[in-house]
N, C-alpha and C positions, 0 to 999 in steps of 0.2 A: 742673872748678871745685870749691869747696865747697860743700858739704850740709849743713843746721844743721835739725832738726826738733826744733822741742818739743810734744811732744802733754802735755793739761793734761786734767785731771778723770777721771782714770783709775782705774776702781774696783778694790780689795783682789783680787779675783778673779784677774786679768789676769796672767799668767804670762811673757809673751812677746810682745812686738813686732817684727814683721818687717818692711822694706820690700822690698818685691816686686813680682812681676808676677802678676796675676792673670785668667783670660781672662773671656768672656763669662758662665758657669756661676759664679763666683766660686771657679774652684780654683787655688792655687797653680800657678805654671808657673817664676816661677824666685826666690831669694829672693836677694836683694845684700846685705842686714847683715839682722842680729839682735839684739836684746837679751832674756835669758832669765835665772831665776832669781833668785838675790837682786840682782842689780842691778836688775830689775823690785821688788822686792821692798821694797828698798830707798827708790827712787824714789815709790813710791808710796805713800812713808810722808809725802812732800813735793807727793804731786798732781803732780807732773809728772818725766817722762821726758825724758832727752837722749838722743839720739841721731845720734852726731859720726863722720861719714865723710870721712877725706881724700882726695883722689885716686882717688875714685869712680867708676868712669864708669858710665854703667845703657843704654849702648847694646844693643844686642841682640846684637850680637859679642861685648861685654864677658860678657853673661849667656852667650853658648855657651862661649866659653871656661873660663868659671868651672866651670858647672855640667855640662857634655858632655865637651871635649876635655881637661881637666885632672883628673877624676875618671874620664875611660872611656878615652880615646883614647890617653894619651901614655903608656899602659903597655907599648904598641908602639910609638908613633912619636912617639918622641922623648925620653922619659923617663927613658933608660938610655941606654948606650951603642950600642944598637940602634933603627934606624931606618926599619919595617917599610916599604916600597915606596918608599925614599926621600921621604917625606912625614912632616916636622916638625912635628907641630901643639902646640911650647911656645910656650908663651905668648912672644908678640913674635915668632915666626915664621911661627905659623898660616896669618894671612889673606894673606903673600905667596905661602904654599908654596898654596894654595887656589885665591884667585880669580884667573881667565883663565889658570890653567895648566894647560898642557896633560897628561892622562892617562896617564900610561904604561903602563896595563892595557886601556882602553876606546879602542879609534881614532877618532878624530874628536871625541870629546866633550872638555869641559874638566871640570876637577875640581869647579870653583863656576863656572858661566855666568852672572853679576849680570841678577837679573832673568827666570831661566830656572831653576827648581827642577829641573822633570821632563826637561831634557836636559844635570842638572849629576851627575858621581859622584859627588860625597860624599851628595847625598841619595838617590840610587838605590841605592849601598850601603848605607843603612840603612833603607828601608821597602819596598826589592822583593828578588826572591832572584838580585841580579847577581853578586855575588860567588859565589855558590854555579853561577850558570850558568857563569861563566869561569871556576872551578877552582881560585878562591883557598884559600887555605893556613887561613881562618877563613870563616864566617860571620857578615859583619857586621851582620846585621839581630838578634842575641842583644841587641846591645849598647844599642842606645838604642831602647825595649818601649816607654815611655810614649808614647801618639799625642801627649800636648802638647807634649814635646820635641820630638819629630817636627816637627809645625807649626811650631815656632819654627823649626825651621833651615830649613823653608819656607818663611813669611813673611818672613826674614833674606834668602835667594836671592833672591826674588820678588818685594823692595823695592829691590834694590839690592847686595847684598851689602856694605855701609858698615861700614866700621872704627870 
């Protein structure tokens, strides 16, 4: 849908407005738009900020996608004309190539088990040393270091795995 926020009484200070996810601790964990610089700058020469998203989505897929598989993953898979373990993850093919399919590296598991974090691979290859046990060609746990990432794509599995 559409997004329309106008935040009003914004002091000369204020550099930057993000709309995010932020967890218990109040630390960033993913950020979906921004506004920064003189268009803060600007804006708050008038007290109020706009801030206009179309086609938004702030699902927690939308957030992996954006902030995980688009900026780490698809430099292998999928991004180029190579497509590291036959796994897709651009945008619009991710969550078929993902959930409830099955693994071609791990037997018996799926790659996202909706609802099952700890017996799904894609989060076992990023916060235990699976890949490095079965011999893959990278280790995947380099790639996504921050624990709150981490958590998101667990709380994402763990809720459901929803598009």
């Amino acid at each position: 849908g559409k997004l329309d926020m106008v935040l009003s009484n914004i002091p000369d200070s204020v550099t930057s407005v993000e709309l995010c996810v932020v967890n218990r601790l109040r630390q960033r964990v993913v950020t979906f738009a921004s506004v920064e610089g003189s268009e803060v700058t600007a804006a708050s020469e008038n007290d109020t900020i706009y801030l206009r998203q179309d086609n938004l989505s702030l699902s927690m897929f939308a957030a992996l996608q954006e902030n995980v598989f688009n900026t780490t993953c698809i430099n292998c898979h999928g991004g180029s004309n190579f497509v590291a373990a036959n796994l897709n993850l651009t945008e619009g093919k991710s969550h078929a190539a993902l959930v409830g399919q099955p693994s071609s590296k791990v037997e018996g598991l799926s790659l996202v088990t909706a609802g099952d974090a700890a017996n799904s691979v894609l989060y076992q290859t990023l916060v235990t040393p699976l890949s490095q046990e079965q011999g893959w060609h990278y280790d995947h746990t380099q790639e996504v270091v921050r624990t709150k990432t981490q958590k998101l794509i667990e709380d994402w599995i763990n809720a459901g795995a929803a598009k």
